[in-house]
C-alpha positions in Angstrom: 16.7 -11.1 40.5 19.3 -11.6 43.4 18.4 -14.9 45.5 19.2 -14.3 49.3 19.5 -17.3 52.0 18.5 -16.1 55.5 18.0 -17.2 58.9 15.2 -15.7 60.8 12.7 -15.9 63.8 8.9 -16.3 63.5 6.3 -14.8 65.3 6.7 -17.5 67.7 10.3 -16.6 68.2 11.4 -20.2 66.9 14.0 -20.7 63.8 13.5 -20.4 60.8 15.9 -20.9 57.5 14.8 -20.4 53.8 15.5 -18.4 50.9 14.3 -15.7 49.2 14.5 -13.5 46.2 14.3 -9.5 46.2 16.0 -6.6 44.2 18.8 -6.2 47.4 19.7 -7.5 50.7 17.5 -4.5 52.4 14.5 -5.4 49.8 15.0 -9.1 51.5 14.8 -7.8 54.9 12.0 -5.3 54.5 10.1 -8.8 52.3 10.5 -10.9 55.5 9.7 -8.7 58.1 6.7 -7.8 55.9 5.6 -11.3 56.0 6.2 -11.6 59.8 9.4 -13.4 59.6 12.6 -10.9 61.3 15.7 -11.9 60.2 19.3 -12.8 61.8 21.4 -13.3 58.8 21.2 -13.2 55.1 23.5 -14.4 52.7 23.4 -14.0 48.3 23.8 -16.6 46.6 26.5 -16.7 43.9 25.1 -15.7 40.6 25.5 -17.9 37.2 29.2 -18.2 36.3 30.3 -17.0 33.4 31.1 -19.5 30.5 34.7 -19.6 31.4 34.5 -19.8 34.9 31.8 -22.5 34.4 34.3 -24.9 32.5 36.8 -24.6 35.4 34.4 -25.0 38.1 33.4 -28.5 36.0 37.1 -30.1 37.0 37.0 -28.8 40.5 35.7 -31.1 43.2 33.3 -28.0 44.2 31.7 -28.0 40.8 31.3 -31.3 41.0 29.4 -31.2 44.2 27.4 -28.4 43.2 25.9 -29.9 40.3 22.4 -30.7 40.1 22.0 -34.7 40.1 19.4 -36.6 38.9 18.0 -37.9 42.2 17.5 -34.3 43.1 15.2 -33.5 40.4 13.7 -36.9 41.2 12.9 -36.0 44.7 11.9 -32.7 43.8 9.5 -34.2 40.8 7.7 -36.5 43.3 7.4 -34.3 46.1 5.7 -31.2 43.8 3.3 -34.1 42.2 2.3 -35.2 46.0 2.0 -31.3 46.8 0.0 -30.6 43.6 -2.2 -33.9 44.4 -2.8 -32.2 48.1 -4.4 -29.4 46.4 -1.5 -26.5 47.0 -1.0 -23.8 43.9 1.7 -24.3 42.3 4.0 -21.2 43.5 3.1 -22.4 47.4 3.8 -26.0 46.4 7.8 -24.6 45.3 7.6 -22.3 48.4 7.1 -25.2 50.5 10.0 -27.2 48.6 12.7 -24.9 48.2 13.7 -24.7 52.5 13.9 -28.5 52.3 16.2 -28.6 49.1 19.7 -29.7 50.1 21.6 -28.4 47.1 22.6 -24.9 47.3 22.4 -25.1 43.3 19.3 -26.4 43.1 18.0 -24.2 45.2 18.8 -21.1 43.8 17.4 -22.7 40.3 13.8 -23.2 41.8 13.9 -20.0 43.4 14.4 -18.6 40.2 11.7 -20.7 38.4 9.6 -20.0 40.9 9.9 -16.3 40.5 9.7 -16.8 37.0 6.1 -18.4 37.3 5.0 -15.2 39.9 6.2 -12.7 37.4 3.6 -14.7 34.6 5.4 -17.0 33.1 4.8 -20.8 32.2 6.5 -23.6 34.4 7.5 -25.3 31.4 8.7 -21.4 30.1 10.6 -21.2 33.3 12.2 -24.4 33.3 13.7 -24.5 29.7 15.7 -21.6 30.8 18.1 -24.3 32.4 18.9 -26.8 29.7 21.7 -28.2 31.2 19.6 -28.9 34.5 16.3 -30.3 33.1 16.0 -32.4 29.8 14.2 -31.7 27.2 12.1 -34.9 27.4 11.2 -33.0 31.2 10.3 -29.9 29.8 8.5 -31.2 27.0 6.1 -33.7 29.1 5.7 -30.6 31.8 4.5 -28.4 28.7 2.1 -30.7 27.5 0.8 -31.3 31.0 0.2 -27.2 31.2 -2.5 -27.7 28.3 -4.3 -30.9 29.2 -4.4 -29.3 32.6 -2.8 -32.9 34.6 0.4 -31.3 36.0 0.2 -33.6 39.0 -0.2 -37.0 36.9 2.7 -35.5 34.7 4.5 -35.2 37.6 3.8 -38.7 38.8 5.0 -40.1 35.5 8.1 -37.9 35.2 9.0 -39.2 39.1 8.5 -42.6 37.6 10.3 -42.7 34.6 13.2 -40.9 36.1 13.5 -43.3 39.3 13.2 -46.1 37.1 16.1 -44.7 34.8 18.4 -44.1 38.1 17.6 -47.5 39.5 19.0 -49.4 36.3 21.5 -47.5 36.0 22.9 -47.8 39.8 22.1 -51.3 39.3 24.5 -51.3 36.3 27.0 -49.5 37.9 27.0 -51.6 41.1 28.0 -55.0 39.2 30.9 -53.3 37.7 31.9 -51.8 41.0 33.5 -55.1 41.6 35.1 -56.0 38.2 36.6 -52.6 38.4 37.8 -52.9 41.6 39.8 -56.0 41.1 40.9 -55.2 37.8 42.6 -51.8 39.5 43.6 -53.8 42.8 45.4 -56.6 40.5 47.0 -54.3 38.5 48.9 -52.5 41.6 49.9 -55.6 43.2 51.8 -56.4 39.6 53.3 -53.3 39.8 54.6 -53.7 42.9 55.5 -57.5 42.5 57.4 -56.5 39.1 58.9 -53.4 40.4 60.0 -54.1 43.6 59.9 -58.3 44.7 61.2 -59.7 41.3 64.1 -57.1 41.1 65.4 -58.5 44.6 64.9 -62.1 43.8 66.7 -61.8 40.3 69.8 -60.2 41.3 70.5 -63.7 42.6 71.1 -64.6 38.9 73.6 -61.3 38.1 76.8 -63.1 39.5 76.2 -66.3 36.8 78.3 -67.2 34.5 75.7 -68.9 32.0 72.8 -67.8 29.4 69.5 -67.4 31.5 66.4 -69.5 30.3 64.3 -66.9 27.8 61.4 -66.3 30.4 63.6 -65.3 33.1 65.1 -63.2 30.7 61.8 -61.6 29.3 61.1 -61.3 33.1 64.4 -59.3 34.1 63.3 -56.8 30.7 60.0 -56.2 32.2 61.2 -55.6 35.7 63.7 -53.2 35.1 61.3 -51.4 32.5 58.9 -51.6 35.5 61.7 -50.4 38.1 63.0 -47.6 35.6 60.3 -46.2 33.7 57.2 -46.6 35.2 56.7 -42.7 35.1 56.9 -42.9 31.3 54.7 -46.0 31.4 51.9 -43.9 33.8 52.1 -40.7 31.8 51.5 -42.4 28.1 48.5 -44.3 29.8 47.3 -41.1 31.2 48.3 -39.2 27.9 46.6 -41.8 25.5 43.2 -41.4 28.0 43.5 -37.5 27.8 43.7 -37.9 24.2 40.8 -40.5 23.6 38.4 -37.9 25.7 39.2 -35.1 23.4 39.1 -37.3 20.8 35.3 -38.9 21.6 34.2 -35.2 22.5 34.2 -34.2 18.8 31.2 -35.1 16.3 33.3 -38.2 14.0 35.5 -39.3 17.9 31.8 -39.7 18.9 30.8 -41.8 15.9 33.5 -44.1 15.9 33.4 -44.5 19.8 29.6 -45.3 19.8 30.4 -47.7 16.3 33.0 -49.1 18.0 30.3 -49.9 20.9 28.0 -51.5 18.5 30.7 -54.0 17.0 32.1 -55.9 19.9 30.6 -59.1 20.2 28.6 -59.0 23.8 28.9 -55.1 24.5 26.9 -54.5 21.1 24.2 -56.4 21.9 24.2 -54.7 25.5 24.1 -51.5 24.1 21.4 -51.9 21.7 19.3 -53.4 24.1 19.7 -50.4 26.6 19.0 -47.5 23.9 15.8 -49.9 22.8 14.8 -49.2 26.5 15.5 -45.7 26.6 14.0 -45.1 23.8 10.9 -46.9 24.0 10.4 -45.7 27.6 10.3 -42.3 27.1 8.8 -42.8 23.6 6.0 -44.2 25.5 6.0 -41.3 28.4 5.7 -38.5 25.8 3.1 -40.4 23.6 0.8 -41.1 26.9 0.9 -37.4 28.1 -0.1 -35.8 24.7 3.3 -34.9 22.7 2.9 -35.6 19.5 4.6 -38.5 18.0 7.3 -36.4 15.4 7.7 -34.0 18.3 8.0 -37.3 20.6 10.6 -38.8 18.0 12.5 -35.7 17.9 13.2 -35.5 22.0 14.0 -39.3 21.8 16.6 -38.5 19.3 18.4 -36.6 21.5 18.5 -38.5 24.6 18.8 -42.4 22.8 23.0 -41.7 24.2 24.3 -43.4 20.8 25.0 -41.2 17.6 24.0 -44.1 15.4 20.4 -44.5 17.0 20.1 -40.8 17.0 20.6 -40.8 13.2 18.1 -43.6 13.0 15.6 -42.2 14.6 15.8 -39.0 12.5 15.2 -41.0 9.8 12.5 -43.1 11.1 11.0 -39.2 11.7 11.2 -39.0 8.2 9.5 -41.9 7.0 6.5 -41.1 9.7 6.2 -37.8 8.6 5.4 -39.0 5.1 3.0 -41.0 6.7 4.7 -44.5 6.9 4.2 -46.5 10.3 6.6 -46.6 13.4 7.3 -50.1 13.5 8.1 -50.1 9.5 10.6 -47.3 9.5 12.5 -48.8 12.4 12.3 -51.7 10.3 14.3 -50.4 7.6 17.5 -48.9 9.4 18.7 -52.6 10.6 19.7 -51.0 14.5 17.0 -51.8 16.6 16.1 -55.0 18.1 13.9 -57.5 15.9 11.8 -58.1 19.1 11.1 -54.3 19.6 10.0 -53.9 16.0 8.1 -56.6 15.9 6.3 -55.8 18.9 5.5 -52.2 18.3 3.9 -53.3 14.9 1.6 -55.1 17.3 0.8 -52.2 19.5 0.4 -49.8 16.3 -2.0 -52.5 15.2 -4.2 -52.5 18.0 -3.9 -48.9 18.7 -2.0 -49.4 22.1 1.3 -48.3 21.1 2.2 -46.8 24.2 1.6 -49.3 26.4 4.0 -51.7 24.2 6.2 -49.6 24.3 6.2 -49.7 27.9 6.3 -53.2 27.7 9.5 -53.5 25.2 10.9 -51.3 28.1 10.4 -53.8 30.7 11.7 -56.4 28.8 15.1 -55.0 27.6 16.0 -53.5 30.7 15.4 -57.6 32.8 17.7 -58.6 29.6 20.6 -55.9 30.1 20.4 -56.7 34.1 20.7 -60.2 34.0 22.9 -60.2 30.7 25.7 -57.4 33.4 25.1 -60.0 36.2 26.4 -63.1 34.0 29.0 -60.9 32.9 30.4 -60.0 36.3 29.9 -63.5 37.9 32.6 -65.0 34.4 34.9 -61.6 34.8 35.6 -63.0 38.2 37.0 -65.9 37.5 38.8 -65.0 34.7 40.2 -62.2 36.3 41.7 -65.0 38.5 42.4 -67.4 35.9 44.6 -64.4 34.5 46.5 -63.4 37.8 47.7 -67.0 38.4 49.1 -67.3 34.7 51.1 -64.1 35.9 52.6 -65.1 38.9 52.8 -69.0 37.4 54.9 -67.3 34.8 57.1 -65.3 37.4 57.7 -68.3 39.3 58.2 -70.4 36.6 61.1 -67.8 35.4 62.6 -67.7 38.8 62.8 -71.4 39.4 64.4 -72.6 35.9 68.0 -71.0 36.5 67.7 -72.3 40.0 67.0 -75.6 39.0 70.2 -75.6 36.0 72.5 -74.2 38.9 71.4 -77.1 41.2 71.9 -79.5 37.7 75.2 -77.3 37.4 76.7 -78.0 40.7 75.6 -81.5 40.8 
């Protein structure tokens, strides 16, 4: 059904903006008036792209800004829980929700699930018609909330779990803000040292009669490489990062990127650590609100954001459903954590699994903070360390024929 966004006046004769979904823009108008509200402009909103047209709008800036983002569904999530806990139904609790949603997207998606739930449907129904919008650990929980009949509490947790997700993860991307910065700000100013300074402080040397030292020499090479191909140098960079994307987008790229991950020294460790909080978060959500625990390993498996914990955890879903405990089948595939294990055994021993896994949540995700923050505060100085080798070389080069055509002279 069409969705149409309108501007109106009340009864009161004050503003009033929303949206609203009818067969037609005169089945709008005739809706409104109906409900007391007279309209001054309506406007459609653009229906679903096709498949095509959705890839193209995913490398414009406009698709980018119309995507949904997390922290919109986590607004959203929190705010229906508090409007559920008020009392409201859930249809007036979207109702109320939908005028004060910012993205346009967005919008138009709860509109739609909304009108789904009129029309008979499920919320959990409704919402797995946008996969690419809400997760399946979301719909999953939202489903299993529908039975027990604790949509609000669901709701609660969900708002948790996905603020708690968005904070680490802006917290991990804040301490490499600066890394990054100064890595890309460094960069450029070699550039334009090699490329532009050294050039006019070497041409000094073109007009001698004897052999240059080998670093100024090695220096002059990489200048004029700099100078004269820097295009070539920029397009293979940007060439070799194309390819690389492509390459990780396909089933074995994805393998070896995410083994790759797992192997380097301090990064592997890192990583392991953050899928053992993923995973035992959410493992933990889904297990408190009902889903059953194969069901609950299955959803992990598909959000753990590592191919080799996926295919450990589909064989850990193995071993449990042949009856074998948690803790032992993670055990056995030598990818998790010690710690984790060990604790979960304890939680599946006194029969408070979930609130251990909480727990191994809590503690991975204090060990990948502070493990990013001690890597950021070394990158710093050896970022430094590295730019004064640079220019100590570049002097270095510089000054040594200077100093033999002062020795020369003299």
């Amino acid at each position: 059904m069409p969705v149409f966004e309108y501007s109106a006046l009340n009864a009161k004769g004050k503003k009033d903006a929303g949206i609203i979904d009818a067969e037609g823009a005169a089945a709008a108008k005739r809706k409104l008036r109906d409900s007391g509200i007279y309209p001054i402009s309506l406007k459609e909103l653009s229906g679903a792209p096709s498949k095509k047209k959705a890839r193209i709008k995913r490398f414009t800036l406009a698709g980018r800004l119309s995507r949904v983002k997390p922290s919109d569904i986590s607004v959203m999530t929190r705010q229906l829980s508090t409007l559920l806990w008020a009392g409201l139904p859930l249809v007036s609790a979207l109702d109320t929700l939908i005028p004060q949603t910012k993205s346009a997207a967005f919008k138009k998606i709860l509109a739609q699930v909304k009108d789904a739930i009129v029309e008979g449907g499920g919320f959990a129904q409704a919402l797995s018609r946008y996969p690419g919008v809400f997760s399946s650990l979301y719909i999953n929980m939202i489903r299993s909330a529908e039975t027990a009949g604790t949509l609000e509490i669901v709701l609660e947790r969900l708002a948790d779990l996905t603020e708690r997700q968005d904070a680490l993860s802006s917290r991990i991307k804040g301490a490499l803000y600066y890394p990054i910065f100064m890595v890309g700000a460094g960069s450029l100013a070699l550039f334009a040292l090699m490329g532009y300074v050294v050039p006019k402080i070497t041409s000094i040397f073109e007009d001698m009669n004897q052999a240059l030292p080998a670093p100024t020499v090695i220096l002059i090479g990489a200048s004029d490489f700099i100078k004269g191909f820097w295009w070539l140098a920029l397009a293979l960079l940007a060439a070799a990062a194309y390819g690389a994307h492509l390459f990780i987008k396909t089933p074995k790229g994805r393998h070896v990127f995410d083994q790759m991950k797992l192997s380097f020294p301090v990064a592997g460790a890192l990583t392991k650590k953050l899928a053992a909080s993923r995973f035992s978060r959410t493992l933990g959500s889904l297990l408190d609100n009902g889903v059953p625990m194969l069901k609950a390993l299955d959803i992990v498996k598909n959000i753990a954001g590592n191919t080799l914990f996926a295919d450990a955890l589909e064989n850990v879903a193995q071993e449990v459903g042949k009856g074998r405990g948690l803790a032992e089948s993670m055990s056995e595939q030598h990818i998790f954590p010690v710690l984790s294990v060990q604790m979960i055994q304890v939680g599946e021993q006194s029969g408070d699994l979930e609130n251990m896994l909480e727990k191994v949540a809590d503690i991975y995700e204090k060990d990948v903070e502070s493990a990013i923050t001690g890597m950021t505060s070394m990158l710093e100085p050896l970022m430094i360390l590295f730019m004064a080798l640079i220019i100590g070389f570049i002097v270095i080069s510089i000054a040594l024929p200077i100093i033999e055509m002062n020795q020369f002279a003299m």
